[in-house]
C-alpha positions as CSV (number, residue, x, y, z in Angstrom):
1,X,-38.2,-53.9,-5.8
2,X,-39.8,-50.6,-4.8
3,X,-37.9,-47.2,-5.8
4,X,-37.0,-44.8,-2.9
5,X,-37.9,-41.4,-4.4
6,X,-36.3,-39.5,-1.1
7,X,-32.9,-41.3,-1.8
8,X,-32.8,-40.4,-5.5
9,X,-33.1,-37.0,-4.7
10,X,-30.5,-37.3,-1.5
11,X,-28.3,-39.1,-4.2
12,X,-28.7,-36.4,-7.3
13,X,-28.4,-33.6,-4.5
14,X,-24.8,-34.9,-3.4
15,X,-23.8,-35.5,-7.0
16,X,-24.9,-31.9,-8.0
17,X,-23.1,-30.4,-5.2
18,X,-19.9,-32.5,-6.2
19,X,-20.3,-31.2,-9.9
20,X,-20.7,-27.5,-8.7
21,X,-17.5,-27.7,-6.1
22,X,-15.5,-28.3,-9.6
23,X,-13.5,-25.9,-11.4
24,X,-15.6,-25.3,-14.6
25,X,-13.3,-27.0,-16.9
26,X,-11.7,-29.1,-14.6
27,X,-13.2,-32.2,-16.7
28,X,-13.6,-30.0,-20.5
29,X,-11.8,-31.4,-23.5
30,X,-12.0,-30.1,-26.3
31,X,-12.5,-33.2,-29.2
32,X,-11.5,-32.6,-32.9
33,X,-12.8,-28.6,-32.7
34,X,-11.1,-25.8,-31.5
35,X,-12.2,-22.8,-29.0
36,X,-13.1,-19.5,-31.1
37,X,-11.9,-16.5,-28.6
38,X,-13.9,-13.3,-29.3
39,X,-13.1,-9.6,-27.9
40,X,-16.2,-7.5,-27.0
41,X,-16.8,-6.0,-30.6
42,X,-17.1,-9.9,-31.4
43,X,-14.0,-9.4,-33.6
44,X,-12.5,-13.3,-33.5
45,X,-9.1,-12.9,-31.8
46,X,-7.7,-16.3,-31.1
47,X,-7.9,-20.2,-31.7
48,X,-7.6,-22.6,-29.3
49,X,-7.3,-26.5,-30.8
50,X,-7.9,-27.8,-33.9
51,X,-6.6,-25.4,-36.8
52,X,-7.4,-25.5,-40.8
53,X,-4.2,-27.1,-41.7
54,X,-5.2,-30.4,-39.0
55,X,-2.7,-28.9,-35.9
56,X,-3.3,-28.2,-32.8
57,X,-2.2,-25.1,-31.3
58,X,-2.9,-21.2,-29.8
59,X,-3.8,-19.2,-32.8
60,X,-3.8,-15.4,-32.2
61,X,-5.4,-13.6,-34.8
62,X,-6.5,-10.2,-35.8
63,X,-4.0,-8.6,-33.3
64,X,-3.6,-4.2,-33.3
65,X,-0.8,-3.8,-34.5
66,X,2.6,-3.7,-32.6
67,X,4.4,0.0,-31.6
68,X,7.0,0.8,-34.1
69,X,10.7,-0.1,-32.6
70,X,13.0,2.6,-31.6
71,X,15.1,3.5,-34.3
72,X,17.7,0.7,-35.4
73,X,21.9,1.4,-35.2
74,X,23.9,0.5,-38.1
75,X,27.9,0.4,-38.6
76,X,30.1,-0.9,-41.5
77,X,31.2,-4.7,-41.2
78,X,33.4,-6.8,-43.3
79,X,31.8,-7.6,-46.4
80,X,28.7,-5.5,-44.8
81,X,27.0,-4.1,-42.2
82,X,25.9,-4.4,-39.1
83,X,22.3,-3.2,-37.9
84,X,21.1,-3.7,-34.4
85,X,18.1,-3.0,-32.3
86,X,18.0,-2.2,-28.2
87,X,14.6,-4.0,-27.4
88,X,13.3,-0.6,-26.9
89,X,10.2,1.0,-29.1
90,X,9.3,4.6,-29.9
91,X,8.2,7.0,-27.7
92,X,8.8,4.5,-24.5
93,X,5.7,2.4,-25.7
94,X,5.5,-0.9,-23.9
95,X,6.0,-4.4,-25.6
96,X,3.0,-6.0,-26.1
97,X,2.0,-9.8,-24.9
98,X,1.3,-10.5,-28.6
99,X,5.0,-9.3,-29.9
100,X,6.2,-11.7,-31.9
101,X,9.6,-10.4,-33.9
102,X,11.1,-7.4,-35.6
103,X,12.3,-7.6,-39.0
104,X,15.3,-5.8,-40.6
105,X,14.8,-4.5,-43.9
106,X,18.1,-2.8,-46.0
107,X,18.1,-1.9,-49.3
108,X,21.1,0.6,-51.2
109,X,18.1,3.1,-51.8
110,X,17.5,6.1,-49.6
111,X,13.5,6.2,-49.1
112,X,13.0,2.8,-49.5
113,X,9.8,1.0,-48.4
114,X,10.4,-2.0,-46.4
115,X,8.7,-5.2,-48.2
116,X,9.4,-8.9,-48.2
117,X,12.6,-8.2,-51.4
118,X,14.1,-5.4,-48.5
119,X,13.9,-7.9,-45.6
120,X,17.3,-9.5,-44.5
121,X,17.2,-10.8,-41.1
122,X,14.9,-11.0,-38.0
123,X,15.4,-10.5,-33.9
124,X,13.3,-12.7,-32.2
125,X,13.8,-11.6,-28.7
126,X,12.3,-8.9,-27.1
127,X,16.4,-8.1,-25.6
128,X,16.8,-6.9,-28.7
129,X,20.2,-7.8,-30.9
130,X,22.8,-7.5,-33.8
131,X,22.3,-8.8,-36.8
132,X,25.2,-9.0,-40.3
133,X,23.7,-7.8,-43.4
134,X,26.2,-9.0,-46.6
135,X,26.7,-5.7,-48.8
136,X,28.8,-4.6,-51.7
137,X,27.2,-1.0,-51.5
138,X,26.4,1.5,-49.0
139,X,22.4,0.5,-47.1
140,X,20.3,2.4,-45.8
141,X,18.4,0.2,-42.9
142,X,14.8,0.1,-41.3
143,X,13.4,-2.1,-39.0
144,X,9.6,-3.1,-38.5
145,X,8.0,-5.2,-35.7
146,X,5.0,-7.6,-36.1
147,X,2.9,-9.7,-33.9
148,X,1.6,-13.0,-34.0
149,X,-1.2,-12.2,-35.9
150,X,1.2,-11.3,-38.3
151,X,0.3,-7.7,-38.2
152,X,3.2,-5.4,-38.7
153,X,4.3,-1.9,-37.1
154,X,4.7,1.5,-38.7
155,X,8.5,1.2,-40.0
156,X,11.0,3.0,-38.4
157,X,12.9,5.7,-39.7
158,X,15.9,5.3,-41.9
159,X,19.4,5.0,-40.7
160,X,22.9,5.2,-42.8
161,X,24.0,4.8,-45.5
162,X,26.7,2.9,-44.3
163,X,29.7,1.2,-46.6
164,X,30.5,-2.1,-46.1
165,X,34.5,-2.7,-44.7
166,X,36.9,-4.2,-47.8
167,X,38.4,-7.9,-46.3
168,X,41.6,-8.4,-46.3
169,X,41.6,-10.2,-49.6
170,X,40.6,-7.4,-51.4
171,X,43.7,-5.1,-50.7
172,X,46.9,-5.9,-52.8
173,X,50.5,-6.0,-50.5
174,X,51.8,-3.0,-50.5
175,X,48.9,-1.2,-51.3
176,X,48.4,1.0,-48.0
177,X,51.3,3.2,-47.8
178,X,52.0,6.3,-45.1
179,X,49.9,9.0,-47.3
180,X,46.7,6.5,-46.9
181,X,47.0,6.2,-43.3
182,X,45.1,9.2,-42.0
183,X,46.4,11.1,-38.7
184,X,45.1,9.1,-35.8
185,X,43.3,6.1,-37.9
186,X,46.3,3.5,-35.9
187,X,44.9,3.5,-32.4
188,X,46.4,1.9,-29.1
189,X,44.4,-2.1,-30.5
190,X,45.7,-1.6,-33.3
191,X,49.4,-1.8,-32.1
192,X,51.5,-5.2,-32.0
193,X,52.4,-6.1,-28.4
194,X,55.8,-4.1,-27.5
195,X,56.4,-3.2,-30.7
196,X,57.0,0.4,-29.9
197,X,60.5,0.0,-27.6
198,X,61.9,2.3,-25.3
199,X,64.2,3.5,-28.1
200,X,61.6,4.5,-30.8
201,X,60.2,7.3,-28.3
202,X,62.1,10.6,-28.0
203,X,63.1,11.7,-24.7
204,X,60.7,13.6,-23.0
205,X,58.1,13.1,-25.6
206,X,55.7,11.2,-22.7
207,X,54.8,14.0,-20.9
208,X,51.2,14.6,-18.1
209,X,48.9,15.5,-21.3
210,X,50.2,12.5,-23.3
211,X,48.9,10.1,-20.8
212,X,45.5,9.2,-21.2
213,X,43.1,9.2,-17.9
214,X,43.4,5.7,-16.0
215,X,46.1,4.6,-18.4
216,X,47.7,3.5,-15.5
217,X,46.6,0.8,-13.6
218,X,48.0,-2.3,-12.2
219,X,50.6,-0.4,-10.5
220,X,51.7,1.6,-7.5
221,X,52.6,5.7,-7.0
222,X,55.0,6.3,-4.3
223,X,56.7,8.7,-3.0
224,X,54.5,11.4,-2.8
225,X,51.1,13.1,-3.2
226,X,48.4,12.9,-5.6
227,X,47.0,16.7,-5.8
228,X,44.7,17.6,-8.1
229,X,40.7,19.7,-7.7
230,X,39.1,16.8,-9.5
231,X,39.6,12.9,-9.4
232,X,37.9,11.7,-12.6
233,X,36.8,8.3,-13.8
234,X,37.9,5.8,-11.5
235,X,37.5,4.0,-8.9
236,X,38.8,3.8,-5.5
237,X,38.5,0.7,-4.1
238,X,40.1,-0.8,-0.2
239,X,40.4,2.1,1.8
240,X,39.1,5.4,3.5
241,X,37.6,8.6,1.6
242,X,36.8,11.8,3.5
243,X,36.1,15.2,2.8
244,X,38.2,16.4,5.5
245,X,39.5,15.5,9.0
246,X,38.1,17.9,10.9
247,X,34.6,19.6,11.7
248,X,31.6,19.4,9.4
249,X,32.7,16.2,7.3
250,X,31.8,12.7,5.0
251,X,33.9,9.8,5.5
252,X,33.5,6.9,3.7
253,X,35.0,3.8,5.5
254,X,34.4,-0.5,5.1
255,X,35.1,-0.3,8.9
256,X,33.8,2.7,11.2
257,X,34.9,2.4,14.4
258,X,33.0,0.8,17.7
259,X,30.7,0.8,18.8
260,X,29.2,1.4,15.3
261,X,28.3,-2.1,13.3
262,X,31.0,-3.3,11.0
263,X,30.2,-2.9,7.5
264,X,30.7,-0.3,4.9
265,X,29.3,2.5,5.8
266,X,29.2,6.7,5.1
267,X,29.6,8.9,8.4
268,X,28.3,12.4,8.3
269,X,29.9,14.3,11.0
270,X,27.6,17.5,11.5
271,X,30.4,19.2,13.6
272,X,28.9,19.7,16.7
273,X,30.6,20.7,19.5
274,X,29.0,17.5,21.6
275,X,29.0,15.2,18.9
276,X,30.7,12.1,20.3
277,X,29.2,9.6,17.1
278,X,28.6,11.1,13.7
279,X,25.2,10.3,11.4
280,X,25.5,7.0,9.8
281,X,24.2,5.8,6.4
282,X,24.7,2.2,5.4
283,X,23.2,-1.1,3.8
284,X,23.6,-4.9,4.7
285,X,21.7,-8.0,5.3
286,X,20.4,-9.4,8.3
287,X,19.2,-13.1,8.3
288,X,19.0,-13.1,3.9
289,X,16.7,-9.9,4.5
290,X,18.7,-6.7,3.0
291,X,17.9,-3.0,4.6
292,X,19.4,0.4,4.6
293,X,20.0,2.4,8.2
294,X,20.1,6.1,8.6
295,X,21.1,7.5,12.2
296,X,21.5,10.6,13.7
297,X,24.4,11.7,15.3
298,X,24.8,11.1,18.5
299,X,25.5,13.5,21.0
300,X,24.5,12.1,24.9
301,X,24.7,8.2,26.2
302,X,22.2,6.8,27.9
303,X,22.4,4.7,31.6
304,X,24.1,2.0,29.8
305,X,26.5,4.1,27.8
306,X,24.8,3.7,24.9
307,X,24.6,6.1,22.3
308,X,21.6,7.5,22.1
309,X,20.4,8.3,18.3
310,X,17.2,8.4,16.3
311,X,17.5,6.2,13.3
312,X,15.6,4.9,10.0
313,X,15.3,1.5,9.0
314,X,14.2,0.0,5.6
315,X,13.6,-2.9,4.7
316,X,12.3,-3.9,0.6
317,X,9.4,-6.5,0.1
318,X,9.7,-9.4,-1.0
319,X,6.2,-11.4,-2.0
320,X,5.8,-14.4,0.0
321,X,8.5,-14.4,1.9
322,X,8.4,-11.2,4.2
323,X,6.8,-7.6,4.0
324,X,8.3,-4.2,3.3
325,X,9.1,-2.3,6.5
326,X,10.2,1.0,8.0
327,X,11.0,1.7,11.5
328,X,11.5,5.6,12.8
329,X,12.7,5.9,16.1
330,X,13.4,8.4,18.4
331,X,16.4,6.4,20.4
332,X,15.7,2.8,20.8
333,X,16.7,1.7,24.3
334,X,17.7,-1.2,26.7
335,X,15.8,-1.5,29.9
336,X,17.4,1.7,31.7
337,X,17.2,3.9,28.7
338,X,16.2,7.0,30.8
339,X,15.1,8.7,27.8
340,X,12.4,6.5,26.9
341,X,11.2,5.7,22.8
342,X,8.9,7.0,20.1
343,X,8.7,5.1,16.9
344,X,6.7,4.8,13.9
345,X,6.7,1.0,12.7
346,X,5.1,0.0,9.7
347,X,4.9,-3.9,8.0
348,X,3.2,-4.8,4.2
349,X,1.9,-8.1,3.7
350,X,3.5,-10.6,2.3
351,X,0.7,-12.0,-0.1
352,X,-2.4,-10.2,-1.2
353,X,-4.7,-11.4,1.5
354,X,-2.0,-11.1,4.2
355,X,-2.2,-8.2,6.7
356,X,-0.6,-4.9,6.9
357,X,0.1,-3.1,9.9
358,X,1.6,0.3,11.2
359,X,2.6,1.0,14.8
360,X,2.6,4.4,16.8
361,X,4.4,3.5,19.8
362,X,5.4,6.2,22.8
363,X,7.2,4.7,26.0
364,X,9.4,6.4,29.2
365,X,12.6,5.5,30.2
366,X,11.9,3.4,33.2
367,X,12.8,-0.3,33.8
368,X,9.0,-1.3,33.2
369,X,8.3,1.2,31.0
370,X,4.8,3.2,30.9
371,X,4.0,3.1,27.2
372,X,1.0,3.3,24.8
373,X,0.6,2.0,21.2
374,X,-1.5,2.7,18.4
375,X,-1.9,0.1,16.0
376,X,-3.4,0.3,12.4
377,X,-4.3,-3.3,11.2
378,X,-6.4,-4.3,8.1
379,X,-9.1,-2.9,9.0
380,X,-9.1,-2.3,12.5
381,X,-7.5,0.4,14.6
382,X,-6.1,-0.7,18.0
383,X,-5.2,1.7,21.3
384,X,-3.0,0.0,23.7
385,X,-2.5,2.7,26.6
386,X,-3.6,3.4,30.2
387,X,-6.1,5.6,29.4
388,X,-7.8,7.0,26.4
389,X,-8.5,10.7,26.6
390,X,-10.4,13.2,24.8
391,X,-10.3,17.1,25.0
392,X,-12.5,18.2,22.5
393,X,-11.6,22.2,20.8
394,X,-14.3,25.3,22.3
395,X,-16.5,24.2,19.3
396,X,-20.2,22.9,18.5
397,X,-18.4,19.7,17.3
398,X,-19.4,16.5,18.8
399,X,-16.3,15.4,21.4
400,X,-16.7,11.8,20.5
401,X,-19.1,10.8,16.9
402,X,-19.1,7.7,15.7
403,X,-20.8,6.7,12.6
404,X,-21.6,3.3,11.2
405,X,-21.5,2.5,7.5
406,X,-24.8,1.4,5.8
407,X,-24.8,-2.3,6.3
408,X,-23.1,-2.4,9.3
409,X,-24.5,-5.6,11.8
410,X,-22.6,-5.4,14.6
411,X,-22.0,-3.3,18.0
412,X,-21.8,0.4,17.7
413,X,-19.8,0.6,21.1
414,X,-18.5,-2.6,23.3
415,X,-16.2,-2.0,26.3
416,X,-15.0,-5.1,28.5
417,X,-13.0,-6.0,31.3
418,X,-11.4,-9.2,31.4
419,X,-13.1,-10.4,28.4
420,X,-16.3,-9.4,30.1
421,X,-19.1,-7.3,28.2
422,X,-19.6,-3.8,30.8
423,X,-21.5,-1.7,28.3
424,X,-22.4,-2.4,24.6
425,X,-24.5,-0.5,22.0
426,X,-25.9,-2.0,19.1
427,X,-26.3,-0.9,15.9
428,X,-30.3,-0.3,16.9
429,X,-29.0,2.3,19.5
430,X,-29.9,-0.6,22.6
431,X,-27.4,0.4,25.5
432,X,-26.7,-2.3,27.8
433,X,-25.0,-1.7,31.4
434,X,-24.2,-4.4,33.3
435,X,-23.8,-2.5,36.3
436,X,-25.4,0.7,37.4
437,X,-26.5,3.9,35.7
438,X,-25.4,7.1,37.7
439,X,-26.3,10.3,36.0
440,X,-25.8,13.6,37.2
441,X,-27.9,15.1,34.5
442,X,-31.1,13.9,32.5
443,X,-31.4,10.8,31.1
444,X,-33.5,10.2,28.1
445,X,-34.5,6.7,26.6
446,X,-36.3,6.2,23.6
447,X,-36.7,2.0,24.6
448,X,-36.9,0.5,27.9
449,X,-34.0,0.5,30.9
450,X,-33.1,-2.2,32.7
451,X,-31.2,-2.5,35.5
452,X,-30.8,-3.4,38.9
453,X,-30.2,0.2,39.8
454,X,-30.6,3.4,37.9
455,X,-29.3,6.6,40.1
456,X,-29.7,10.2,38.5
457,X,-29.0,13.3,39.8
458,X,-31.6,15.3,37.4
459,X,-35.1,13.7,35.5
460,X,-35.2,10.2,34.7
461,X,-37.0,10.9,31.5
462,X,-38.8,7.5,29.7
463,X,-41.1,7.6,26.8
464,X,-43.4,5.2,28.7
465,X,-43.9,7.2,31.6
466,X,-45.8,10.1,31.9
467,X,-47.0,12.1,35.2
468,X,-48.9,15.0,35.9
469,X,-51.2,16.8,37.9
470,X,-55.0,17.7,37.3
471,X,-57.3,20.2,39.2
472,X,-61.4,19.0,39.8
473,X,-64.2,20.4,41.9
474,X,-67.0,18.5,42.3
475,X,-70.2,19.7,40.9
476,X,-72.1,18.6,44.2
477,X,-71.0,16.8,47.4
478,X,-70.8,12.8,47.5
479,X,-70.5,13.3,43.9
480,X,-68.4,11.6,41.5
481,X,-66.3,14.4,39.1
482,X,-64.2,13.4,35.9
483,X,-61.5,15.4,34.3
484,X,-60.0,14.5,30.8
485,X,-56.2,14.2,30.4
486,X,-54.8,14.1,26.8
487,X,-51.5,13.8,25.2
488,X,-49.8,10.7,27.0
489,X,-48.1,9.5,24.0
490,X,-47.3,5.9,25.4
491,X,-45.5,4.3,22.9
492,X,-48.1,2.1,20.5
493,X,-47.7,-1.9,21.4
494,X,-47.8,-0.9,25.3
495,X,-50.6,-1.6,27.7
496,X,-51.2,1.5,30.0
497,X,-51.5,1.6,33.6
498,X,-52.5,4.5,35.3
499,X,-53.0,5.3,39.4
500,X,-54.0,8.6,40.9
501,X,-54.2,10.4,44.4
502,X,-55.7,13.7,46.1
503,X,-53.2,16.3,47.3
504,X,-55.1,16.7,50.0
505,X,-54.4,16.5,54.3
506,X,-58.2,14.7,54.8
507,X,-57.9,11.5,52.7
508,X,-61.0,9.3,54.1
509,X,-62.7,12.4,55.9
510,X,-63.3,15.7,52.9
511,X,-61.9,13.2,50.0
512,X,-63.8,10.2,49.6
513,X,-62.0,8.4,46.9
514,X,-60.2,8.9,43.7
515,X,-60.0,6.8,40.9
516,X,-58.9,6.3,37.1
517,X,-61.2,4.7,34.0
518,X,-61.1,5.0,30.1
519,X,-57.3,4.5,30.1
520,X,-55.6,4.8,26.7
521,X,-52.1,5.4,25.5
522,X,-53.6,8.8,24.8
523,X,-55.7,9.7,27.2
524,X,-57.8,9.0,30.5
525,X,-60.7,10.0,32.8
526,X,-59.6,10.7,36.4
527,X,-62.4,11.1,39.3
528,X,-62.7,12.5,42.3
529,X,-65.4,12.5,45.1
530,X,-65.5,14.4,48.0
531,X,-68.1,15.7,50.8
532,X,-68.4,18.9,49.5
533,X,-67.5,21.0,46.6
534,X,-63.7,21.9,47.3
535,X,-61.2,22.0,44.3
536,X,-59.0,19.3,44.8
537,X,-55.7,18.6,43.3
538,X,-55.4,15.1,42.0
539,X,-51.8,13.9,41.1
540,X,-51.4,10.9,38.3
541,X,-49.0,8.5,36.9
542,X,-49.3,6.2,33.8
543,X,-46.8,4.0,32.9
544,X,-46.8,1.6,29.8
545,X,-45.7,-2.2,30.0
C-alpha cells in the first residue's frame, strides 16, 4: 500500500489546528504532583494538588502579612466578658483575598503579648462578630488577624480591663438592699410589667420633662396643636409635610396633585408669580428599572395644555441587563409642542464590549419637527442635521483640519448620497469626484485628475504639464535653429510629450516649420526655420503620460 505524503500533512495540519483552538488546559491533569505557584521574585506562594501529608488541595503559602484589625470592643458578661470585632481593619485598610481569621487573645495582665496561652476564641468571617471569654478577673483584650499562610497581623491595641458580671448564684437573698442600689442603676427593662400602678405615683409628679422623647407611641393626640421649633427623633409616616402654605415652599406628599405622576414625591414651589406647577424631585420604577426625576417648575402650557418643564432623569446601571442613563431636557413635547426640545441623552453599556452612546439633540415645535442630532458612539461621532456648517474665527487656523492617526487604512473624507460614493479621499491624499470639478480659483494636483469635466475659473495647475514660451532667430535663412528649455520637472515614471508652434501671422510663407527633439522630463530642443533671419516666438507644451 503506497503512503500519501500530501494527506499526512493535510491530516497533522487539521489536528494541529484542532489542538491550538483548545483552551490550554482544557485536557491538563495534574497526576500524583502538585502545581508550584511562584510570584515574580520567585518566592513559592501557593500549591495546587498533591500536598506532603498525601491531600489534595490549594495551599497558599508565604503570604504578607494581613492589616492589623481595628481595635476590638469589650464589655462585662456573666461569668465574663464579651469582646467583639466590626470586620473593619486599621486605618481603612482593605481585607485581603488571603484573609483567613482573626484571633482574640485576653489575658488579666495589662501589656500582655498575645501568644498561643493568651488566645481564647477566633472570628472566622470577615462580618466580623462577638465572641464570650469565661473570666473570674478583670481582662484586658487584643485581637490579631492571620492569613492562610498562617502569617499573622501586628496586634491591636489593648482594650479594658473589664470585670466579669457575678450570676445569680453567687449573690445570697437578701443581699442587695436600697443603699447598694445606686441612683438610676433600675432602668425602664429592668421593671416588672405594671408593677408601678397608678397609685404608687404622686400627683403631678409626670410632668413634659419627665417624659422621655418618643415615649409615646401607639397612640393618638387630639384636641389640639403640636407646637414646638424642633421635631426631633421620629418619624412621620402617612401624610403631608410642608414648610409652609404659601410662596416660596417644600411639600412633601405620597400624592401630588394632577397632572403630576402619583408617587411620593418633594415639590419645591419657587414662588413665582406665574408658577402654575412647582419643581418636582421624586424616585420610582418603571418596567423593574428604578430612576430619580428632577423638574422645573412650570410656568407656561404648551398647545396641548401641557406643562411645559425642563427635567432630569437618572437612571443606575445595572451589568447585563441595561445601561446607566441620564436625560436633560429642555421641555419634552407631543407633536404640537410649539416650543420645540433640547436634550442631552446619554446610555453606558451594559457589558464591557457593549456600546455607549450620548445624544445632543435640538428640534422646533412644529408637527414634523426640523431637528438635528449629534450622536457620540464608541468610537464614532454622528451629525444628523440639514446642513452642516462651519464659520471659522478671523484667525490663521485651518476652518476645517482633519488628521489621521498613524496606522490609519481607510478614507480620509467620504461623502455619499443615497448610499452612493460622490467624493472620497484616501488616506494617500487621492480625491475622487464622481461628478465635475468647478473651481473658481487654482487648482493644484500633485497626482493625476480624472474626470469627465474639470471647469476652473483660475489656473488648472498639474505637475505633469508644463508650458511656456521660447524666443529663436535663425542664424541664416532656410536654416534650422535650436533653443534649449530646462526645468520641466515631469514627474519621474512619465513619458514626455512635447508639441510646439510659431506666434507668427505667416505660417507656411516666412515660418517654414517648427518642431521638437531630445525630449526629456527635464528638458528639450525646440527648432525653428524660417526664410529669413526674423526672431520668432515659438510657444510649447509638454505633458507627461
Amino acid at each position: 500500500m503506497s503512503t500519501d505524503i500530501g494527506q499526512m500533512i493535510a491530516d497533522l495540519q487539521r489536528r494541529m489546528q484542532k489542538v491550538e483552538a483548545q483552551s490550554r488546559l482544557k485536557s491538563a491533569s495534574l497526576d500524583d504532583t502538585a502545581l508550584l505557584v511562584r510570584d515574580g521574585t520567585g518566592s513559592l506562594r501557593a500549591v495546587v494538588g498533591q500536598q506532603g501529608d498525601g491531600t489534595t488541595a490549594v495551599n497558599v503559602v508565604n503570604g504578607a502579612p494581613p492589616p492589623a484589625p481595628s481595635t476590638p470592643t469589650a464589655a462585662p458578661a456573666l461569668g465574663g466578658v464579651s469582646a467583639g470585632w466590626d470586620g473593619l481593619f486599621a486605618d481603612g485598610a482593605i481585607i485581603p483575598l488571603d484573609w483567613a481569621r482573626v484571633e482574640v487573645h485576653a489575658s488579666p495582665d495589662a501589656g500582655f503579648t498575645p501568644t498561643t496561652d493568651t488566645l481564647i476564641a477566633t472570628i472566622e468571617t470577615a462580618q466580623g462578630g462577638i465572641v464570650y471569654i469565661p473570666a473570674t478577673a478583670p481582662q484586658h483584650v487584643r485581637l490579631l488577624a492571620r492569613n492562610t499562610s498562617g502569617a499573622p497581623s501586628d496586634p491591636t491595641a489593648q482594650v479594658g480591663p473589664y470585670a466579669p458580671k457575678p450570676v445569680a448564684g453567687e449573690i445570697g437573698i437578701g443581699e442587695i438592699t436600697e443603699t447598694l442600689i445606686a441612683d438610676g442603676a433600675v432602668t425602664t427593662p429592668k421593671v416588672y410589667a405594671n408593677a408601678i400602678t397608678t397609685a404608687l405615683l404622686a400627683a403631678g409628679s409626670v410632668d413634659a420633662t419627665a417624659l422621655k422623647a418618643d415615649a409615646i407611641t401607639g397612640k393618638t393626640i387630639t384636641g389640639g396643636t403640636i407646637t414646638g421649633a424642633d421635631i426631633i427623633g421620629g418619624t412621620v409616616t402617612g401624610g403631608t409635610l410642608r414648610t409652609g402654605t404659601v410662596n416660596e415652599r417644600v411639600v412633601i406628599t405620597p400624592t401630588p396633585a394632577a397632572p403630576l405622576v402619583q408617587r411620593a414625591s418633594v415639590l419645591l414651589y419657587s414662588g413665582a408669580a406665574d408658577e402654575i406647577g412647582p419643581g418636582v424631585l421624586n424616585s420610582g420604577v418603571t418596567s423593574s428599572v428604578p430612576s430619580v426625576i428632577l423638574a422645573s417648575p412650570c410656568v407656561a402650557t404648551d398647545s396641548a395644555s401641557a406643562q411645559v418643564r425642563s427635567t432630569l432623569a437618572l437612571i443606575p446601571p445595572k451589568p447585563g441587563s441595561y445601561g446607566g442613563k441620564f436625560v436633560l431636557t429642555a421641555h419634552n413635547p407631543g407633536g404640537n409642542s410649539q416650543v420645540g426640545r433640547a436634550s442631552i441623552e446619554a446610555t453606558t453599556a451594559t457589558t464591557a464590549a457593549g456600546p455607549a452612546q450620548m445624544v445632543l439633540h435640538a428640534g422646533d415645535g412644529a408637527t414634523t419637527p426640523k431637528t438635528a442630532e449629534v450622536q457620540l458612539g464608541t468610537g464614532v461621532v454622528k451629525v444628523l442635521a440639514e446642513a452642516l456648517q462651519v464659520t471659522p474665527a478671523a484667525t490663521a487656523a485651518s476652518g476645517f483640519f482633519l488628521n489621521s492617526a498613524v496606522g490609519h487604512t481607510g478614507n480620509m473624507i467620504r461623502t455619499q448620497q443615497n448610499s452612493v460614493d460622490r467624493f472620497v479621499v484616501d488616506n494617500a491624499g487621492n480625491g475622487n469626484f464622481a461628478g465635475n470639478v468647478d473651481t473658481a480659483g487654482n487648482l493644484t494636483a500633485g497626482g493625476t485628475i480624472t474626470g469627465a469635466n474639470v471647469t476652473t475659473a483660475g489656473a488648472l495647475t498639474a505637475a505633469n504639464v508644463k508650458a511656456g514660451r521660447v524666443n529663436i532667430t535663425p542664424t541664416a535663412a532656410n536654416t534650422p535653429t535650436s533653443a534649449t528649455v530646462t526645468g520641466l520637472n515631469i514627474p519621474a515614471g512619465l513619458t514626455p510629450r512635447a508639441v510646439a508652434c510659431a506666434s507668427s501671422g505667416a505660417p507656411g510663407t516666412s515660418v517654414l516649420g517648427v518642431s521638437t527633439t531630445n525630449v526629456t522630463t527635464s528638458s528639450m530642443l525646440v527648432w525653428l526655420t524660417r526664410n529669413n533671419t526674423t526672431a520668432t516666438g515659438v510657444d510649447w507644451q509638454v505633458i507627461g503620460v
